[in-house]
PDB file of the backbone (N, CA, C, O) and the ligand in Angstrom, with CONECT records:
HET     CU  A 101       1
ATOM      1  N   UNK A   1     105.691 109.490  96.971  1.00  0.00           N
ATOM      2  CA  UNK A   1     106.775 108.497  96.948  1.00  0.00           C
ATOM      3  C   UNK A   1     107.428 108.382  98.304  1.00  0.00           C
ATOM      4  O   UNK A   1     107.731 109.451  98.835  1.00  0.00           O
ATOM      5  N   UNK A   2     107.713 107.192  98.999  1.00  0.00           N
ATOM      6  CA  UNK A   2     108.526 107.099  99.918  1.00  0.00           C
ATOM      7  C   UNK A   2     109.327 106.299  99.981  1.00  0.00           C
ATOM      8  O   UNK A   2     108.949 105.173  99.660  1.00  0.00           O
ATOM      9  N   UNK A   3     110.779 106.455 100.403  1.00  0.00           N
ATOM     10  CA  UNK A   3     111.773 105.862 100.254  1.00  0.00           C
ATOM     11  C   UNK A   3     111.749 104.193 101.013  1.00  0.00           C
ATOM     12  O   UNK A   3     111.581 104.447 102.205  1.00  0.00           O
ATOM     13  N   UNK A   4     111.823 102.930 100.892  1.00  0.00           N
ATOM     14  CA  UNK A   4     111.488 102.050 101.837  1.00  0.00           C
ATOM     15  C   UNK A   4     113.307 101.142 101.591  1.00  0.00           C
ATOM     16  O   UNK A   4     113.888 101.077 100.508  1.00  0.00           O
ATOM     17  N   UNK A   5     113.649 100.767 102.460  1.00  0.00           N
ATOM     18  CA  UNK A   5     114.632  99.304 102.549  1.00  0.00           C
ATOM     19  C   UNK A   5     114.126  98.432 102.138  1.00  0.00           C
ATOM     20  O   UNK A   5     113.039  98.092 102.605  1.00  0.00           O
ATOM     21  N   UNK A   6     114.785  97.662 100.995  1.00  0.00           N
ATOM     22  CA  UNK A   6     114.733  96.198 100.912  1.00  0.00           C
ATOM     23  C   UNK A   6     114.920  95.570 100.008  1.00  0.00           C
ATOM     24  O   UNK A   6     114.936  96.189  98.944  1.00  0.00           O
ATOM     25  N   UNK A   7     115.148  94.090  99.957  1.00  0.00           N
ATOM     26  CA  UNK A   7     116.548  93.790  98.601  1.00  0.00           C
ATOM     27  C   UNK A   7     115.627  93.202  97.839  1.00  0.00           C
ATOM     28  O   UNK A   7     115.288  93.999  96.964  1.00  0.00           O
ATOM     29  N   UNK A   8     114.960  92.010  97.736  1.00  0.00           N
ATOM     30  CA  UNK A   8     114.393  91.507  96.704  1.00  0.00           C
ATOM     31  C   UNK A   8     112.984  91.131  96.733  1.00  0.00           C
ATOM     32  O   UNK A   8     112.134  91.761  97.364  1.00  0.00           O
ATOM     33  N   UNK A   9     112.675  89.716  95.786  1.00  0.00           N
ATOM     34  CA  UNK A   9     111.455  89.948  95.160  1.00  0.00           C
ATOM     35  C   UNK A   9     110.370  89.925  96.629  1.00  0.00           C
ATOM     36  O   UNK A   9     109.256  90.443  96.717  1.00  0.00           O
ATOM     37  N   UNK A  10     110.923  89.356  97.405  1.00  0.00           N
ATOM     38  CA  UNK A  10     110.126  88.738  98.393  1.00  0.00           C
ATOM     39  C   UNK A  10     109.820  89.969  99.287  1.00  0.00           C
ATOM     40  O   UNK A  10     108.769  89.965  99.928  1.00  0.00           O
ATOM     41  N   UNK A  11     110.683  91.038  99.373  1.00  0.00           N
ATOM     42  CA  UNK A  11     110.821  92.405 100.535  1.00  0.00           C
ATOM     43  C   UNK A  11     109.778  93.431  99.378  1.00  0.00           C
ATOM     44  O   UNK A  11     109.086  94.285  99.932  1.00  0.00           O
ATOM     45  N   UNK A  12     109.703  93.340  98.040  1.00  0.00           N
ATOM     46  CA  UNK A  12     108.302  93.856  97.066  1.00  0.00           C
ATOM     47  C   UNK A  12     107.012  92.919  97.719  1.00  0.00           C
ATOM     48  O   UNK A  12     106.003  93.422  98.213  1.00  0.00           O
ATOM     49  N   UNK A  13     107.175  92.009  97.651  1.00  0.00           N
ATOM     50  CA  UNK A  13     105.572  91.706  97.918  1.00  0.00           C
ATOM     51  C   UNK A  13     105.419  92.181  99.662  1.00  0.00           C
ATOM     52  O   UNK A  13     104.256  92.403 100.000  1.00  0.00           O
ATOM     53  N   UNK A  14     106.215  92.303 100.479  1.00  0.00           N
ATOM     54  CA  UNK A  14     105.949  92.160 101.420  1.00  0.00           C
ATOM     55  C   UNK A  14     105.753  93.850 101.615  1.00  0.00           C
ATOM     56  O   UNK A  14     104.646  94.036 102.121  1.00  0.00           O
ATOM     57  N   UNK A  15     106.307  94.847 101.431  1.00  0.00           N
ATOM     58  CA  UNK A  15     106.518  95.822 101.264  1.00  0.00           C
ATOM     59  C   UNK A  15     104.752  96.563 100.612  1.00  0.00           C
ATOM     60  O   UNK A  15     104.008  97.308 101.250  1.00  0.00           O
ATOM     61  N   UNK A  16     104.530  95.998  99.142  1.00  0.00           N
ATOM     62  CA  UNK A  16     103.486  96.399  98.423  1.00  0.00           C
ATOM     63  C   UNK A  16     102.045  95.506  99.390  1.00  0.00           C
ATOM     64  O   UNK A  16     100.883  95.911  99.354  1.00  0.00           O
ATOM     65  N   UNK A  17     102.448  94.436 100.077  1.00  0.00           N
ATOM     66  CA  UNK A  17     101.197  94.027 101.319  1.00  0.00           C
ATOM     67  C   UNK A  17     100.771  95.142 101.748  1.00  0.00           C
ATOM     68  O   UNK A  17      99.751  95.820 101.622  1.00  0.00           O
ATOM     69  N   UNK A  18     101.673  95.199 102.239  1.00  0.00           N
ATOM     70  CA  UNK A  18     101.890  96.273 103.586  1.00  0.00           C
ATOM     71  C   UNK A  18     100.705  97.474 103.751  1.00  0.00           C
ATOM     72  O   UNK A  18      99.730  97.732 104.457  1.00  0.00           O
ATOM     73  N   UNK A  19     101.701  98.199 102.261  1.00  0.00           N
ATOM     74  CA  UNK A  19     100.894  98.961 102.191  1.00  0.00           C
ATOM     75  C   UNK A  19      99.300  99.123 101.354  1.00  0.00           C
ATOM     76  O   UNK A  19      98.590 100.125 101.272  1.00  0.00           O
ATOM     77  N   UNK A  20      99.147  98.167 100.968  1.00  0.00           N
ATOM     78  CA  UNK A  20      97.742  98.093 100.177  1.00  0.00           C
ATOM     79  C   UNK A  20      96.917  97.382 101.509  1.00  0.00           C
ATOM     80  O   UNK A  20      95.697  97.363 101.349  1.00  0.00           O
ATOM     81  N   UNK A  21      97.314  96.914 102.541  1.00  0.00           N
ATOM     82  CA  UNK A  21      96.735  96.695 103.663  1.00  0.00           C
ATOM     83  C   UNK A  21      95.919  97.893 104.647  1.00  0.00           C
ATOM     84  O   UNK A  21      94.983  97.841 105.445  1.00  0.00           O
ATOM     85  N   UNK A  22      96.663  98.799 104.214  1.00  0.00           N
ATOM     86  CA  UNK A  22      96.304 100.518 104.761  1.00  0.00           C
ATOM     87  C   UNK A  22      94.816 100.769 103.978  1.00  0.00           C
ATOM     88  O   UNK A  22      94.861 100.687 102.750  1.00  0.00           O
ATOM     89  N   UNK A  23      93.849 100.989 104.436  1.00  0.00           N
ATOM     90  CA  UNK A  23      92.398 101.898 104.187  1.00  0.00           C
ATOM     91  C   UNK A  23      92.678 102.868 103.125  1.00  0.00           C
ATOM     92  O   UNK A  23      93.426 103.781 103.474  1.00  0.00           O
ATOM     93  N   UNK A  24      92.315 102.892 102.069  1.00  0.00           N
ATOM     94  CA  UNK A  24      92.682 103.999 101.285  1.00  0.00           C
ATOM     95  C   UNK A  24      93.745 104.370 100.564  1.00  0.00           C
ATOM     96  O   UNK A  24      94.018 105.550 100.345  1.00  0.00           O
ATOM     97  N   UNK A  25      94.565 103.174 100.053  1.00  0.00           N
ATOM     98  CA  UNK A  25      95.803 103.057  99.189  1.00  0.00           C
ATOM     99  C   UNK A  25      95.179 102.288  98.219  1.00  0.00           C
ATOM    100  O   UNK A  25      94.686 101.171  98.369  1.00  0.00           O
ATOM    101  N   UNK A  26      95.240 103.041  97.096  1.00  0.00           N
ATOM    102  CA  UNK A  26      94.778 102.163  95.736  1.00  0.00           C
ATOM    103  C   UNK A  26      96.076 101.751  94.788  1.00  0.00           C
ATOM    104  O   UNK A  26      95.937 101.102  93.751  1.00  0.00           O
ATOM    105  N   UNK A  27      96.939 102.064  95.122  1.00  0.00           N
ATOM    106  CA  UNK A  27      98.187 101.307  94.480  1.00  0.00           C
ATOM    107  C   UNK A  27      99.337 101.968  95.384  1.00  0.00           C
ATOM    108  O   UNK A  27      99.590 102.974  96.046  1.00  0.00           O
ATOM    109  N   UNK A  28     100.091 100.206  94.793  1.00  0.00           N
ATOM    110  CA  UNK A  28     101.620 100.677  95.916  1.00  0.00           C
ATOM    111  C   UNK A  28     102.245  99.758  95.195  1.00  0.00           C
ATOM    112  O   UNK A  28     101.922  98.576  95.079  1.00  0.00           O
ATOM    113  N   UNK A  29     103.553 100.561  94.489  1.00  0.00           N
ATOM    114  CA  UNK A  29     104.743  99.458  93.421  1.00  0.00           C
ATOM    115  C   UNK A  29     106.009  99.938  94.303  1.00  0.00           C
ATOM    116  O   UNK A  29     106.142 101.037  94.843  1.00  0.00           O
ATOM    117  N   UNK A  30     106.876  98.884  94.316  1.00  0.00           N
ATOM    118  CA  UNK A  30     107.874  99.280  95.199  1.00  0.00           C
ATOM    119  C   UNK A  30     109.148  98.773  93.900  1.00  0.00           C
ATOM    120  O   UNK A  30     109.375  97.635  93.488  1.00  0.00           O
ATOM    121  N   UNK A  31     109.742  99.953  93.537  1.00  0.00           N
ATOM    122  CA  UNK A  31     111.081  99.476  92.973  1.00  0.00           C
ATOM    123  C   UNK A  31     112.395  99.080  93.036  1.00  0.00           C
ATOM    124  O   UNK A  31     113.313  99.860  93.291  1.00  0.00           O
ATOM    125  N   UNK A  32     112.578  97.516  92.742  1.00  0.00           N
ATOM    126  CA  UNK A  32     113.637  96.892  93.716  1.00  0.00           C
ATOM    127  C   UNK A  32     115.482  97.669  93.682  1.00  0.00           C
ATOM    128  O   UNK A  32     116.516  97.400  94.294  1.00  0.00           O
ATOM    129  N   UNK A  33     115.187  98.481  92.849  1.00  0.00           N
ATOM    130  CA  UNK A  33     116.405  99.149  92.179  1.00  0.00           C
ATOM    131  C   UNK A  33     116.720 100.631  92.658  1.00  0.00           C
ATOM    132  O   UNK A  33     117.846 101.052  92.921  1.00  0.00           O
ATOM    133  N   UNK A  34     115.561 101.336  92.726  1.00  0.00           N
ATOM    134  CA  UNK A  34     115.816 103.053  93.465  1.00  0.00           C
ATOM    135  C   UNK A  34     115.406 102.813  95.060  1.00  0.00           C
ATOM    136  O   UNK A  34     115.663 103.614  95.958  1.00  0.00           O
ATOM    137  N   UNK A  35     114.646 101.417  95.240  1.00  0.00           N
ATOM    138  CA  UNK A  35     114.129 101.761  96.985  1.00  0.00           C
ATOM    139  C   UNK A  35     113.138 102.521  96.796  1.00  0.00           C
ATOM    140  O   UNK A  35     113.167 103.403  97.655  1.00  0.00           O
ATOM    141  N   UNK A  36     111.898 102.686  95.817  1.00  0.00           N
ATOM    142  CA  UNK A  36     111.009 103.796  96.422  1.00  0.00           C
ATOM    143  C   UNK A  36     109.905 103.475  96.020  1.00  0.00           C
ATOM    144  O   UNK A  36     109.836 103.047  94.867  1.00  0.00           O
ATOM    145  N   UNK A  37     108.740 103.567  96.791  1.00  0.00           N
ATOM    146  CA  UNK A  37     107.637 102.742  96.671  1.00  0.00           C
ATOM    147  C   UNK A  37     106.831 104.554  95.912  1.00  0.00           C
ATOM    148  O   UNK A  37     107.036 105.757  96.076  1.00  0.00           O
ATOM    149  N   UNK A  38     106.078 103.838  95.244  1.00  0.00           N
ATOM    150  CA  UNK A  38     105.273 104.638  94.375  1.00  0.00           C
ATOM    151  C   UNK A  38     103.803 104.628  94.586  1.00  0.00           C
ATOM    152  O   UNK A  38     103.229 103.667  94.073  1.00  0.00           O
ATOM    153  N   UNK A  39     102.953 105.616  95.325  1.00  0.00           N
ATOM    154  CA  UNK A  39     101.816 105.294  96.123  1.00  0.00           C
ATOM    155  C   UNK A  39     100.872 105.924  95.507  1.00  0.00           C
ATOM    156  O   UNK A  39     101.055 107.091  95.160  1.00  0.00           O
ATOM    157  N   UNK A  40      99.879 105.379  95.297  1.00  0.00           N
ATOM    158  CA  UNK A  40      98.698 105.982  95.230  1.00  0.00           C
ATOM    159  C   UNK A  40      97.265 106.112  96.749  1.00  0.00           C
ATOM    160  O   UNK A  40      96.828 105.024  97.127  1.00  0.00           O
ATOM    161  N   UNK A  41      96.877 106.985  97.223  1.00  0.00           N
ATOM    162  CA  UNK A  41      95.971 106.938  98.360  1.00  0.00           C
ATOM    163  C   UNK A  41      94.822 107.940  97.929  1.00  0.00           C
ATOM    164  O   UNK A  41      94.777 108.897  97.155  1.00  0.00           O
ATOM    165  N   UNK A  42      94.204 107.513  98.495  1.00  0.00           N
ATOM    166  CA  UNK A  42      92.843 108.830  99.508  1.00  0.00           C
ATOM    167  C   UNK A  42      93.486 109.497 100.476  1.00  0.00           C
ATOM    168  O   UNK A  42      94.100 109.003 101.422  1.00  0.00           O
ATOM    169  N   UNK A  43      93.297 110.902 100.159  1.00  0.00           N
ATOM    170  CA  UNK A  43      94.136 111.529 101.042  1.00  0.00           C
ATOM    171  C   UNK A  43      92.996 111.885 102.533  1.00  0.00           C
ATOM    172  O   UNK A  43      93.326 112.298 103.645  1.00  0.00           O
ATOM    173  N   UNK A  44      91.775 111.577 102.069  1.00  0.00           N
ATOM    174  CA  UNK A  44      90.833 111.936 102.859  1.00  0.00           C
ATOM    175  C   UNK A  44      90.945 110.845 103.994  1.00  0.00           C
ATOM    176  O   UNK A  44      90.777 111.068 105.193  1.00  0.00           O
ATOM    177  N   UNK A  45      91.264 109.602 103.409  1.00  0.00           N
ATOM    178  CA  UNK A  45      91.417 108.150 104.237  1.00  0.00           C
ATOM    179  C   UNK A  45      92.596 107.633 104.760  1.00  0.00           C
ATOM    180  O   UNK A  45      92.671 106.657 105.506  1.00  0.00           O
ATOM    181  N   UNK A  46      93.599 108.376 104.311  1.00  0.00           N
ATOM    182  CA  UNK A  46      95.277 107.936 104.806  1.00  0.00           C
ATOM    183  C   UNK A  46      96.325 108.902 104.919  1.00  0.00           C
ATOM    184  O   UNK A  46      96.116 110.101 105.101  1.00  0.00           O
ATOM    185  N   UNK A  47      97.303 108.443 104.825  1.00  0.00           N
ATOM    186  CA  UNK A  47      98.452 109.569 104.751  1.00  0.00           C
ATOM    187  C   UNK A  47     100.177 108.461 104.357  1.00  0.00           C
ATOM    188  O   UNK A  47     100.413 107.364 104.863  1.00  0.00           O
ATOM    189  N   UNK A  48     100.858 109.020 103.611  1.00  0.00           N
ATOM    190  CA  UNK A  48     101.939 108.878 103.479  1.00  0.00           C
ATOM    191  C   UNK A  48     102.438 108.147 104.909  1.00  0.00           C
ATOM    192  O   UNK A  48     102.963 107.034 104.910  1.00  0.00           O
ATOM    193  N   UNK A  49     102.173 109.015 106.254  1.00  0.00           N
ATOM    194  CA  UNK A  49     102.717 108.266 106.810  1.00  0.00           C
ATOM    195  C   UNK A  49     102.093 107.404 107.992  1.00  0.00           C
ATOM    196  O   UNK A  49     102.642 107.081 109.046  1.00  0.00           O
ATOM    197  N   UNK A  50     100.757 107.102 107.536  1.00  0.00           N
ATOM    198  CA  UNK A  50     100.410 105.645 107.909  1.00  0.00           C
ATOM    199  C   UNK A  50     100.904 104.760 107.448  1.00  0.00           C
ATOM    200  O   UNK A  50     101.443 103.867 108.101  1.00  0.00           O
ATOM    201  N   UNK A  51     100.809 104.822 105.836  1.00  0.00           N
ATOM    202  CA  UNK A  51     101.675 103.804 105.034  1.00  0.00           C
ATOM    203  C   UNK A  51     102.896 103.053 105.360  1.00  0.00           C
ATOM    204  O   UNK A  51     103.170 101.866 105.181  1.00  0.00           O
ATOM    205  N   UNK A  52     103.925 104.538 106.161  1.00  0.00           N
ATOM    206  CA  UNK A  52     105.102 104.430 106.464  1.00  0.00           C
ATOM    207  C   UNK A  52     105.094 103.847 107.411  1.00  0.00           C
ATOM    208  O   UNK A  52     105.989 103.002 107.414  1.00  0.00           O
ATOM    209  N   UNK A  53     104.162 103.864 108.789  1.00  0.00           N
ATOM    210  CA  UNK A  53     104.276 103.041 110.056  1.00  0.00           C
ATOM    211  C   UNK A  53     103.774 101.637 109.365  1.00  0.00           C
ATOM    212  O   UNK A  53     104.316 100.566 109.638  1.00  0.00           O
ATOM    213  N   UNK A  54     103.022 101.720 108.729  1.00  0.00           N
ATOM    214  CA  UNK A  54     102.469 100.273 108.343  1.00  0.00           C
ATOM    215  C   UNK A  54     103.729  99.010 107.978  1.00  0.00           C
ATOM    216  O   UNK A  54     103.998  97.937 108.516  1.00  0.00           O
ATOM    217  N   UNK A  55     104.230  99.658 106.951  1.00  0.00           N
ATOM    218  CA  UNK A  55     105.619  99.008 106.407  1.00  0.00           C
ATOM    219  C   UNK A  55     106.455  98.913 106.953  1.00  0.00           C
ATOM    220  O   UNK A  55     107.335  98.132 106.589  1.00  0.00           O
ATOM    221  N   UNK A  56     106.596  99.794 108.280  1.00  0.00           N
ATOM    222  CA  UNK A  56     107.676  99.580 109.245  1.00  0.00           C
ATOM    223  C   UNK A  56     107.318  98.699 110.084  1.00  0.00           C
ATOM    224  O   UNK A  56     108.343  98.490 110.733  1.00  0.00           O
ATOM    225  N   UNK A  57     106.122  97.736 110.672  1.00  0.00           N
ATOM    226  CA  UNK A  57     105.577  96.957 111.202  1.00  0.00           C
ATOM    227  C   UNK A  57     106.262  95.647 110.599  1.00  0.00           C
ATOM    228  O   UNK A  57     106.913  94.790 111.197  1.00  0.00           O
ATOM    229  N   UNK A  58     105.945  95.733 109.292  1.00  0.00           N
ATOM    230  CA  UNK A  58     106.217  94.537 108.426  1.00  0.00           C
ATOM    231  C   UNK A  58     107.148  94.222 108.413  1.00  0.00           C
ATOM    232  O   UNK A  58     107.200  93.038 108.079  1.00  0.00           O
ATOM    233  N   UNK A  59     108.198  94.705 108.639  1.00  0.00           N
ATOM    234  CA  UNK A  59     109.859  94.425 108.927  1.00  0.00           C
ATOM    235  C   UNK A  59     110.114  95.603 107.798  1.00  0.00           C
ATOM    236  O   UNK A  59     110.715  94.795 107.090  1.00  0.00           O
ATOM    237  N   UNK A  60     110.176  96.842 107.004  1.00  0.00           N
ATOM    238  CA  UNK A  60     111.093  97.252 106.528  1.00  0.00           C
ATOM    239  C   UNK A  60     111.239  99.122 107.050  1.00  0.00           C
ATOM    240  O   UNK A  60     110.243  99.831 107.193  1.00  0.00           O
ATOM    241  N   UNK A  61     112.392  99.520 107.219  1.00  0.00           N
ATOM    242  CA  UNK A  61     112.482 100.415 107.403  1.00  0.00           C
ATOM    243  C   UNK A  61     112.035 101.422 106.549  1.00  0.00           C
ATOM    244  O   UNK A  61     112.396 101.196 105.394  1.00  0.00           O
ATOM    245  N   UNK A  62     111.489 102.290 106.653  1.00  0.00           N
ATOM    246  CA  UNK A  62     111.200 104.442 105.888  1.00  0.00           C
ATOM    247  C   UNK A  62     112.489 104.950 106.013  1.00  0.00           C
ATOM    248  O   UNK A  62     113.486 104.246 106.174  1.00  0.00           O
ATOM    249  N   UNK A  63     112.481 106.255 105.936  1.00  0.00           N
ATOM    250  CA  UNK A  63     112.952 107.259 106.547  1.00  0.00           C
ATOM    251  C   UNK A  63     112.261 107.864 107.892  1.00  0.00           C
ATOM    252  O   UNK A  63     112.858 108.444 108.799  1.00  0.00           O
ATOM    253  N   UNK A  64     110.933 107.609 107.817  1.00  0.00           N
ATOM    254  CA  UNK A  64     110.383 107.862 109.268  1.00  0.00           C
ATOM    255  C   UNK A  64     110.809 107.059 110.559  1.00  0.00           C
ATOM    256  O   UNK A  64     111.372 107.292 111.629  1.00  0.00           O
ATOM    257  N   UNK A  65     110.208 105.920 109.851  1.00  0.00           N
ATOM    258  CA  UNK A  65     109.724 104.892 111.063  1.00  0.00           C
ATOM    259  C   UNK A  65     110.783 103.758 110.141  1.00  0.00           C
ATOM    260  O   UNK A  65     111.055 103.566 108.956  1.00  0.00           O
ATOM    261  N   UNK A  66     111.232 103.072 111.705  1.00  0.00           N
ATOM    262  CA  UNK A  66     111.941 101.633 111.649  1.00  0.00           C
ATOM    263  C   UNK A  66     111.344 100.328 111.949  1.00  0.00           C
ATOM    264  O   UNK A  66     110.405 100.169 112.729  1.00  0.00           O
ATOM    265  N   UNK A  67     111.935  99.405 111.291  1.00  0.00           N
ATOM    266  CA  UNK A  67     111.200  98.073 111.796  1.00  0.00           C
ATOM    267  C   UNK A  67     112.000  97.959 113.330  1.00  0.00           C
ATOM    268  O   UNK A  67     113.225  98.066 113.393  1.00  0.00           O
ATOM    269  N   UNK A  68     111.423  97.804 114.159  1.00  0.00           N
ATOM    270  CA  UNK A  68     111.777  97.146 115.820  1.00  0.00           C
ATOM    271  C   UNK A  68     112.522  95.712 115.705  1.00  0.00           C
ATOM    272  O   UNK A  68     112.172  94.792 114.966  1.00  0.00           O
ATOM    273  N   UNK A  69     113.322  95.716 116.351  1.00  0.00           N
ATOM    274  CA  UNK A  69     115.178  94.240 116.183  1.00  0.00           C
ATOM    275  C   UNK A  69     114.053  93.098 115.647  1.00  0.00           C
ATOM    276  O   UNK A  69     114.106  92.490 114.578  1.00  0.00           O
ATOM    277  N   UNK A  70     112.921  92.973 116.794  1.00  0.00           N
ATOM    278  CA  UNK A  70     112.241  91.347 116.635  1.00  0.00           C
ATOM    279  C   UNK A  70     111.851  91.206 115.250  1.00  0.00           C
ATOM    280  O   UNK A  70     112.228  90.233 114.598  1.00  0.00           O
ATOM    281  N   UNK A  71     110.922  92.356 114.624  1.00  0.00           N
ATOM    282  CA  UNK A  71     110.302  92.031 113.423  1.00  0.00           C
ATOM    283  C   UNK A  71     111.346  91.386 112.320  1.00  0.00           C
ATOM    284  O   UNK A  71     111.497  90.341 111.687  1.00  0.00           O
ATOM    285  N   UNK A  72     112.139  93.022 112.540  1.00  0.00           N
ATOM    286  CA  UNK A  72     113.327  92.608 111.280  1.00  0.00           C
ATOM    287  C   UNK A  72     114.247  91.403 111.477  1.00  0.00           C
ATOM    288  O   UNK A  72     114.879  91.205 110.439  1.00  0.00           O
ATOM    289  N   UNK A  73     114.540  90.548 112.421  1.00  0.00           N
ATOM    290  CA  UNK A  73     115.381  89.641 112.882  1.00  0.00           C
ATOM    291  C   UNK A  73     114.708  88.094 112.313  1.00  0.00           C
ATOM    292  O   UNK A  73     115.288  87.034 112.080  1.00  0.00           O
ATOM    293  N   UNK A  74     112.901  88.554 112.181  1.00  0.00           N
ATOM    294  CA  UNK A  74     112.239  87.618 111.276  1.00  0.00           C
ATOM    295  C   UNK A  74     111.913  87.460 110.620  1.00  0.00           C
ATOM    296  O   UNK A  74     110.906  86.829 110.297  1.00  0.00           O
ATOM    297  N   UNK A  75     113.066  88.279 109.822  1.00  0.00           N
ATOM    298  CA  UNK A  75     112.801  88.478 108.296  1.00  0.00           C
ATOM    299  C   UNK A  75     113.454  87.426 107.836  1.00  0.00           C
ATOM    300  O   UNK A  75     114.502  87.145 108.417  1.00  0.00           O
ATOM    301  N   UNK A  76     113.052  86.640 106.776  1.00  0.00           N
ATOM    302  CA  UNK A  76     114.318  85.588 105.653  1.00  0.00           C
ATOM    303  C   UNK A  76     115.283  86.411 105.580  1.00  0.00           C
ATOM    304  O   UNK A  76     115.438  87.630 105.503  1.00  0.00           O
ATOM    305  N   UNK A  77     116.229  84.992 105.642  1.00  0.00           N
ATOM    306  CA  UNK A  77     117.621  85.752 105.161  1.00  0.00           C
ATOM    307  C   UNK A  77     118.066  86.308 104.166  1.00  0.00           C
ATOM    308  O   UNK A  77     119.277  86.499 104.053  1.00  0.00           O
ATOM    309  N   UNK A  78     117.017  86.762 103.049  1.00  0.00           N
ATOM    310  CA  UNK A  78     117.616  86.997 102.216  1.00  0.00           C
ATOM    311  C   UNK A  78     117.049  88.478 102.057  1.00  0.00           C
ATOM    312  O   UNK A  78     117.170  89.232 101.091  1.00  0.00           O
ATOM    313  N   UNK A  79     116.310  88.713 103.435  1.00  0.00           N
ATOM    314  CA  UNK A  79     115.322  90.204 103.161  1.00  0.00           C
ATOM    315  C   UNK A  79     116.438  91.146 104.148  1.00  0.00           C
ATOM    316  O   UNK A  79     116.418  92.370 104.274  1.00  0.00           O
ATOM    317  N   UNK A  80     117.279  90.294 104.712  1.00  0.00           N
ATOM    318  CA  UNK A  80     118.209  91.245 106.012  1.00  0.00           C
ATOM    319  C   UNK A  80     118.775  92.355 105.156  1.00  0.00           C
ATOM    320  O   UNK A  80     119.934  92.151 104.796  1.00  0.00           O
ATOM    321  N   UNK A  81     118.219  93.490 104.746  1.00  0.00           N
ATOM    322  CA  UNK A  81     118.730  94.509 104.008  1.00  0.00           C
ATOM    323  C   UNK A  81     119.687  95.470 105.357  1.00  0.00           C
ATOM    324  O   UNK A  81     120.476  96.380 105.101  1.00  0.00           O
ATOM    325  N   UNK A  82     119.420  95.073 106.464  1.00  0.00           N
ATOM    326  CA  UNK A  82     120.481  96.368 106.952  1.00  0.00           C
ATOM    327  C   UNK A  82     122.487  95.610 106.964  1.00  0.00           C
ATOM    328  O   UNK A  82     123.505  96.288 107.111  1.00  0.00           O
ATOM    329  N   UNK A  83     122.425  94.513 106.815  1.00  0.00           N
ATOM    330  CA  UNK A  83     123.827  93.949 106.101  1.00  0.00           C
ATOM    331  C   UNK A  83     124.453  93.771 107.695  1.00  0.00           C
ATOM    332  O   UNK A  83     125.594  93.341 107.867  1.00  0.00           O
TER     333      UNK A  83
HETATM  334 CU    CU A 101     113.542  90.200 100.588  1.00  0.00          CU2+
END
């Protein structure tokens, strides 16, 4: 499980992209209510925190890794979870 930022339906799909975009993630549900994406991987093929840089690319912050001003700044307005 890793903790991810983000408010609604649109920051789930973008979020669950993300990470099913990663080599070796066979499921990724992100719950819009606790913040915490629920992962399934190959541990032989990935890691928790590829996942985590991955999603931080996409505009949303981990606890590891952050989205960088530009990404998150092009996020819809309705994904601006840092307020
Ligand atoms: Cu959103």
């Amino acid at each position: 499980m890793l903790a991810v930022q983000g408010l609604c339906e649109m920051c789930k799909d973008r979020i669950e992209k993300a990470a099913k975009s990663v080599s070796g993630v066979t499921s990724a549900s992100w719950d819009i209510k606790t913040k915490q994406l629920h992962l399934n991987f190959d541990p032989v093929k990935t890691s928790a925190d590829a996942v985590a840089k991955a999603i931080a690319k996409a505009g949303h912050d981990t606890d590891k890794y952050k989205a960088d001003k530009a990404t998150y700044d092009a996020l819809p307005a309705c994904c601006k979870y840092r307020g």
